[in-house]
N, C-alpha and C positions, 0 to 999 in steps of 0.2 A: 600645338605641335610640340612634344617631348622630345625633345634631344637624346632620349631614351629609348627609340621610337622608329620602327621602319619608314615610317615616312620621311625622316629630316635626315635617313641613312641614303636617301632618293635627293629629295630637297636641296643639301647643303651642295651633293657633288655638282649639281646640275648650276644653282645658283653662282661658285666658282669659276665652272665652265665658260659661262656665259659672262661673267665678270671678266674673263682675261681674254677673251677671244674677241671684246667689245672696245671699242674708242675709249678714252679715257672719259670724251665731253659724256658719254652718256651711262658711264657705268654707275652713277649716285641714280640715275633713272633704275639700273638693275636692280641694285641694293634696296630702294625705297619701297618698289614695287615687291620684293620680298620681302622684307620689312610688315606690309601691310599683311601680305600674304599670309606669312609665320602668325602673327599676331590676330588675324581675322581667324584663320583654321581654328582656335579655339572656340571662339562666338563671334559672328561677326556684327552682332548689335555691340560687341565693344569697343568696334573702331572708330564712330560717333564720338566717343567719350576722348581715345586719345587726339582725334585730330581737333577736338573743342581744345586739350590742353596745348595744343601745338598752334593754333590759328590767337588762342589767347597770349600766350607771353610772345609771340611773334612778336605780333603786333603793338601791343603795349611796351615791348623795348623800344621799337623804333621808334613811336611817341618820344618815352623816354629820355632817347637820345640827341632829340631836336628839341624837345625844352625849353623853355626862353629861360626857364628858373627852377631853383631847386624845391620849390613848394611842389611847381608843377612834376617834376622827375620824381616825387614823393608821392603823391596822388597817382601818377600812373603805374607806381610799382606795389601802391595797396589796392588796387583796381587787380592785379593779377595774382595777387597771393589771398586775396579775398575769394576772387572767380577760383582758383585751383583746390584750395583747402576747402571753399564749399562743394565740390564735386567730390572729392575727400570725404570728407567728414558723410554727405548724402550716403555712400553706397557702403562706406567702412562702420563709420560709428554711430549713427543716428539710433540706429533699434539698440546700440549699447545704451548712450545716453537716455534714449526713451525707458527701458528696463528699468535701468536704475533708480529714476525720478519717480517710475511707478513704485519701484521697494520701497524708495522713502516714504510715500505718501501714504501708502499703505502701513506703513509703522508707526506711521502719526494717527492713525485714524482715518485717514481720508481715502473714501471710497473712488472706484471710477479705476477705468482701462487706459494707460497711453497708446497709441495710432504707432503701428509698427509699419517697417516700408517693406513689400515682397520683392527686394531686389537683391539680384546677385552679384556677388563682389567681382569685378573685372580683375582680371590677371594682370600684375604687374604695377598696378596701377598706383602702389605709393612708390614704386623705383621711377615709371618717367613722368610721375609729378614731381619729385625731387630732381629733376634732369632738368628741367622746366623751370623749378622754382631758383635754381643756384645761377643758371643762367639770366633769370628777371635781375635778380641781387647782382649780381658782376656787371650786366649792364648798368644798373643803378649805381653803384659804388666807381663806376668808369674803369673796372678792370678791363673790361673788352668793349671794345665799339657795335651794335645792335647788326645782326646779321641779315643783310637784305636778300640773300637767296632762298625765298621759301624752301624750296626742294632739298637744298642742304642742311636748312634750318630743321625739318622736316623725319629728315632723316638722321641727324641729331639726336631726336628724341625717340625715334623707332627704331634705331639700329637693331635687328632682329637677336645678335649673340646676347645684349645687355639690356633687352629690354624686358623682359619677364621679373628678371631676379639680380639684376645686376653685372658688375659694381655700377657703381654711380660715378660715372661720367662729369666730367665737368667740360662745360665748353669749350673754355680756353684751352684745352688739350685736345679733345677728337676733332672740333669744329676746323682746327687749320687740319686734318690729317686728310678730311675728308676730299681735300681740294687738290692733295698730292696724285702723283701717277705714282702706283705702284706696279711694276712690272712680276711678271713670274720669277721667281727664284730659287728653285729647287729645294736647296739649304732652308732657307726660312717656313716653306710651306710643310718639308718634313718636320721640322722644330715646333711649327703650331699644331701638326696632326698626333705628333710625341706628348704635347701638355693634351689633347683631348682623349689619347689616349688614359695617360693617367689618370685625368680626372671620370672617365668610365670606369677604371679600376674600380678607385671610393666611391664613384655613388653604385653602381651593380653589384660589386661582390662583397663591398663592407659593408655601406649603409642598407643596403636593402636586404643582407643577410639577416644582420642584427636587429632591422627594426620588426620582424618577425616576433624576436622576442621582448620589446620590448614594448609593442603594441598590447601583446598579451595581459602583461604584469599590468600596464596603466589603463588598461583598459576596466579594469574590478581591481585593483589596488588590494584590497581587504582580504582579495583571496589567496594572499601571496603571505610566506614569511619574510621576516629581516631579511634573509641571505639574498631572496630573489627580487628582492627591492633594490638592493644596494648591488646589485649584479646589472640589471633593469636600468640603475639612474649611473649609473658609470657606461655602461652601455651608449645612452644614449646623447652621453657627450662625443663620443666617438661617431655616432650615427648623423648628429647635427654636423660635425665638422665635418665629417668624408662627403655628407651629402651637399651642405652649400659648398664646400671647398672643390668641390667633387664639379660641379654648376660654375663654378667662377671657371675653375681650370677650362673646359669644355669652351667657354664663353669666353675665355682671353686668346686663348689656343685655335678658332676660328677665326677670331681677328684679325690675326698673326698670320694665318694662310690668306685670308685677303691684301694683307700688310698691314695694317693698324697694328696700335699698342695699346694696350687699355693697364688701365690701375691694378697692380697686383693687389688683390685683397686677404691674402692669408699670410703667415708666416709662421707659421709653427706657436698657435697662442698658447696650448698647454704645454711649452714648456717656458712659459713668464715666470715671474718669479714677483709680480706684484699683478696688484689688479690693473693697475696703470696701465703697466706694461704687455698684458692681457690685452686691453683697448688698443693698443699699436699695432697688434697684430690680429685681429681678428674683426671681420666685419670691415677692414679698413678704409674702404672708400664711403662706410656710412658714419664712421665715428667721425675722420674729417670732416665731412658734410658737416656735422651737428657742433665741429669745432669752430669751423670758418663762418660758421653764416647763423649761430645762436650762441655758442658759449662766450667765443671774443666778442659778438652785441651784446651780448650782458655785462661786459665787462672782464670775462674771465679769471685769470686771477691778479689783475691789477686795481685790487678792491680792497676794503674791510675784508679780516680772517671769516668774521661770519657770513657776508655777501659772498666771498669767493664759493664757501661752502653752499649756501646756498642757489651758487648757479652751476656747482655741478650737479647737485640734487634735482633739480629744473632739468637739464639734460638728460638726466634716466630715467626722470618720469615719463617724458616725451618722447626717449627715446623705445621703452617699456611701450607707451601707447603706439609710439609707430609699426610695431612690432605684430598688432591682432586686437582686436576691436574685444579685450578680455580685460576685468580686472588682473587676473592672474598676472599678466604681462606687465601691468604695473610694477605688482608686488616684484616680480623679477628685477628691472630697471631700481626701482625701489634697493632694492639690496645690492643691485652695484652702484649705486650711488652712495649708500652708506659705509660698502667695503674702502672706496675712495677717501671718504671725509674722513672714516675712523682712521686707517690708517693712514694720512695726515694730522691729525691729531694725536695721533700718538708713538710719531717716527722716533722721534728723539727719548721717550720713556723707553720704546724698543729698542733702540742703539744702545741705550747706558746697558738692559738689562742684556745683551748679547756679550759688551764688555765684561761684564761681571763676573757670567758664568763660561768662561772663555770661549765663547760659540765665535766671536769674531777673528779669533787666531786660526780658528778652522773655517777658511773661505768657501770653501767648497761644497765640505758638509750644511756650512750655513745656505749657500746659495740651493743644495738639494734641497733641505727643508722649507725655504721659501719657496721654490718650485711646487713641492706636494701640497701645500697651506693652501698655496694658488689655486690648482688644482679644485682641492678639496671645496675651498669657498665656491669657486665656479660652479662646480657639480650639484653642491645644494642649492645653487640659483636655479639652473637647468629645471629641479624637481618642479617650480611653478612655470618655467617656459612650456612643460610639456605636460604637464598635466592638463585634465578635461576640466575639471572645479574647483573651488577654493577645496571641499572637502576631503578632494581626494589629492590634493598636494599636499594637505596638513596630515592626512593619512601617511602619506610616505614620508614627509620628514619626522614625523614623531615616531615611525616603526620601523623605517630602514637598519637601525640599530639593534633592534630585539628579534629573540628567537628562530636564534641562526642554526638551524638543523639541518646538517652538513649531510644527512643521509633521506633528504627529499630530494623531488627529481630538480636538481638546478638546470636543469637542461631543454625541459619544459616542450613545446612542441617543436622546436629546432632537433632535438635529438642529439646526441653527443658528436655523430661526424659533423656536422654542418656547425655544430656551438665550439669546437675546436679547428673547422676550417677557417670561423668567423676571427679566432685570435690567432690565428697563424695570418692573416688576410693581416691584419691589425700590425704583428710584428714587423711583417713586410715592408709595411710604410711607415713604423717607425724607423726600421734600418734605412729606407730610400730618402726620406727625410734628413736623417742624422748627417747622412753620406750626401746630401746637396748641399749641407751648410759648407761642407768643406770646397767642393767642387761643384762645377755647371756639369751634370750629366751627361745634357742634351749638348755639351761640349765637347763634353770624354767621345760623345759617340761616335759624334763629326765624324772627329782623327781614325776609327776603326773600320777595318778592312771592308767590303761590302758583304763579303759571306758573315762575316759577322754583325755586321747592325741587323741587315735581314733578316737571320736568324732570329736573335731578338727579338724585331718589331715579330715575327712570325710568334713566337713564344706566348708577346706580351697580349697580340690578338687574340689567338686562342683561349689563354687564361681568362679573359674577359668572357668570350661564349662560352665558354663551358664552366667556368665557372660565378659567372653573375648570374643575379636572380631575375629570372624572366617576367616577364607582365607589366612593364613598361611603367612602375612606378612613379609618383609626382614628384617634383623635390620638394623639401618643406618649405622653404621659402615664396614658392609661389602663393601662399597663404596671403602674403605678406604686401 
């Protein structure tokens, strides 16, 4: 079920309904039992798969937690990240790794087919294996004591807003929410219906706008000049953000009319000004993930300069794989892992040389040009998150720059109104953006008259139907 979708435009209000009009003892029964629902309506041969992942680290914490010893507390927690990563690895990577074994072998000489699997990737399913896996680890590490309410346990890992595509959840945080009474509260429920509305905004009228044209250009790459590559791969950083950004908003902003809080996962990442700071803000409840529970186990950077380096490197390759069962997605993670190392290695060569040419007397200018670098770097990682083959991302980064003929149609099958509604759509939320750093909107609004917010929310509805693009599109991250 698409949150995109008349049916969860039926779905959500009725699940709500019945969430507030029901006992508090039975409303986790509401919520679960939607939960399943949401998540079956896609296949329901997938729900086998999540309740193995939910019956396995159950169980295995509780063990865990009763231990006589830490040998044993360590055997029970490579018992469930063995069981979960091989459920993983089966339906995500296995025909990659089979592929690839097969190139090798065949480059060596050696004849013969490898055994591919005809199985379809379940929705959602590296978000609550990672919901799953962070909770095995906190139980192990005695962050949180092992949760003996199946049902909540349960529902934990299927919360319907976060289970597709995020964020990612940590136990310690939703697992006590789930146990609170949350009463109706008018304020609060219009506050989470204002974030889903916005995030309908970005994913109907921007990302779905624009991925029109960018589908086109990446789809034959070769058939395109410079201009409409480099139109195409700018494009489509905008089209990845408004769309997962677009998904979290929806999915936090649902919670929020139930009463939950969930992890804010965006924050304005194109306007970072390092790659760093890029990862603080984007994706954010999967970078923590990858902080808390593999970079600090490696050590992070309380190592040798070259270990340190080397375990962020480790992080974006795996992060790169988490991402789609593609080399591509390596090379992606691959080059922010390198943007990371290089420039740590070369912070202080770049401070002397800002001194020099007096870029660092101009703070401003300096911090815009680190902004656009930022930018820029990100954008040519994008070209292998979105491309279809190695071939056709080395297509567009070696010709996004060449033969820029200003008097082709840049406009391609969007057509000029619709390719000029797409960057008015765009401006929009950069001005809304800009203007929440300063202020809580959904603040400002509170305080206003009622003909006035109404108006508004009247406004902001409309704009949505009429001007989002119909046909119920996926988000990309459901890939994932």
């Amino acid at each position: 079920m698409l949150f995109n979708s008349f049916a969860f435009l039926i779905f959500f209000p009725t699940v709500c309904a019945l969430y507030f009009a029901l006992p508090h003892r039975v409303r986790w029964m509401v919520l679960l039992a939607a939960s399943f629902y949401f998540y079956g309506s896609w296949r329901w041969s997938y729900l086998p798969l999540l309740l193995f992942t939910t019956l396995l680290s159950y169980s295995t914490a509780i063990v865990m937690d009763t231990a006589p010893s830490p040998a044993m507390r360590r055997f029970w927690l490579i018992v469930s990240l063995v069981g979960n990563f091989s459920v993983l690895f089966t339906y995500k990577y296995c025909n990659l790794f089979s592929q690839t074994g097969e190139t090798i072998a065949h480059s060596l000489g050696l004849a013969g087919d490898w055994p591919r699997l005809s199985l379809v990737l379940p929705i959602g399913i590296s978000f609550y294996t990672f919901h799953a896996l962070s909770y095995s680890i906190d139980v192990y590490r005695r962050t949180r004591a092992a949760e003996r309410h199946l049902g909540l346990y349960a529902l934990y890992v299927a919360f319907f807003p976060l289970l597709v595509a995020g964020p990612i959840e940590r136990s310690t945080t939703l697992l006590p929410q789930l146990r609170k009474s949350f009463p109706f509260e008018y304020q609060r429920v219009v506050s989470g219906l204002q974030l889903m509305a916005w995030g309908f905004f970005k994913k109907l009228v921007i990302a779905d706008r624009i991925s029109v044209y960018v589908d086109q250009v990446y789809t034959d790459p070769t058939a395109f000049g410079g201009l409409q590559l480099t139109i195409a791969t700018v494009l489509f950083a905008y089209q990845i953000y408004c769309d997962f950004s677009g998904y979290s908003d929806v999915a936090i902003g649902a919670a929020e009319v139930l009463g939950y809080t969930l992890l804010q996962n965006f924050r304005q990442p194109y306007l970072a000004d390092t790659i760093q700071g890029f990862w603080r803000r984007w994706h954010i409840s999967l970078s923590t993930w990858f902080r808390d529970y593999l970079y600090l186990s490696l050590g992070g950077n309380r190592v040798a300069t070259t270990r340190w380096y080397f375990n962020i490197m480790a992080v974006f390759l795996l992060s790169g794989l988490w991402h789609g069962a593609s080399w591509t997605f390596v090379v992606w993670g691959f080059l922010h892992g390198f943007y990371q190392v290089f420039g740590l290695a070369t912070r202080a060569a770049r401070g002397r040389l800002a001194e020099s040419i007096g870029l660092a007397r101009l703070p401003r200018l300096r911090h815009a040009l680190q902004v656009a670098c930022t930018f820029a770097l990100v954008d040519f990682a994008w070209i292998f998150f979105r491309a279809g083959t190695f071939d056709d991302a080395f297509y567009v980064a070696t010709h996004f720059y060449r033969d820029w003929d200003f008097h082709s149609d840049v406009y391609l099958v969007l057509g000029a109104y619709e390719f000029w509604l797409a960057m008015a759509a765009i401006v929009v939320l950069e001005i809304v953006q800009t203007a929440q750093r300063r202020v809580r909107i959904r603040w400002v609004l509170a305080d206003k008259p009622v003909w006035a917010r109404w108006s508004l929310y009247y406004a902001a509805v409309m704009t949505v139907l009429l001007l989002g693009k119909a046909g119920g599109a996926k988000f990309l991250y459901f890939q994932f």
